[in-house]
N, C-alpha and C positions, 0 to 999 in steps of 0.2 A: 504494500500500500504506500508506504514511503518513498521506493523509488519510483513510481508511477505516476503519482500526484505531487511530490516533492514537499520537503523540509516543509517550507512557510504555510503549506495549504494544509497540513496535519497538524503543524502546532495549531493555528486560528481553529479549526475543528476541534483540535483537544479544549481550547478554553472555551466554545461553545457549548461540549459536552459537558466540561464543570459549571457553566448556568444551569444548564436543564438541571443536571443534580439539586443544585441547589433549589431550583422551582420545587422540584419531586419530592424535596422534603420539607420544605415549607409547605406543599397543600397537605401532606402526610401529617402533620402536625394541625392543619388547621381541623384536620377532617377527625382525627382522633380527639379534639377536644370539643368538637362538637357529638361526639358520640354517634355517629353515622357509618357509613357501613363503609369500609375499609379496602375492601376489596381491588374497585379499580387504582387506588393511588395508592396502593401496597404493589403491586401489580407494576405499575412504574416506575416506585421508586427502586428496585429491584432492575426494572429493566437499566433505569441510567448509571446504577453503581455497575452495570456488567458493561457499559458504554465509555464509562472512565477506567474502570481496571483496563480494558483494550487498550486507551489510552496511555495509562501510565507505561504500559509495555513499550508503548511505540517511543516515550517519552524514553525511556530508561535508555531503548539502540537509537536513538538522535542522539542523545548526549553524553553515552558512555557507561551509565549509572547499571550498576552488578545490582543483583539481588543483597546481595552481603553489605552495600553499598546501605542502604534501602534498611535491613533490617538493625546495622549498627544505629543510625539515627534514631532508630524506632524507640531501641534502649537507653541511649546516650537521654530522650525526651521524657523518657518512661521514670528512668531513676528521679532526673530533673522532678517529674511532677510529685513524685513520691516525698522526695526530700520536701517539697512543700507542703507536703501533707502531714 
């Protein structure tokens, strides 16, 4: 997909994908505090988190980034918040 449509057109798609996300859990929210039926914006929000993990893939072979990469930060954040806590 990256070399076909190239760099710049996959990044602007990636941070399109992280709106929708963000949309998909903001109605998720809205709709479980109204007490309503969940279904289709559960349904969604699901579909855009498998629409950004895509992403993040495509992100990590543009920029270099390993999984190991990825998961030290995870911890490096995790300790951090802890010690806050």
């Amino acid at each position: 997909v990256i070399s076909r449509y190239g760099v710049d057109a996959q990044v602007m798609i990636h941070m399109e994908e992280c709106a929708e996300l963000i949309q998909a859990i903001s109605k998720m929210q809205r709709v479980t505090n109204t007490g309503a039926d969940d279904s289709a914006a559960r349904e969604n929000l699901v579909e855009e988190i498998a629409d950004v993990l895509i992403c993040v893939r495509q992100m990590q072979e543009i920029y270099g980034i390993t999984d190991r990469d990825i998961q030290w930060m995870v911890e490096k954040k995790c300790k951090r918040q802890e010690a806050r806590l």
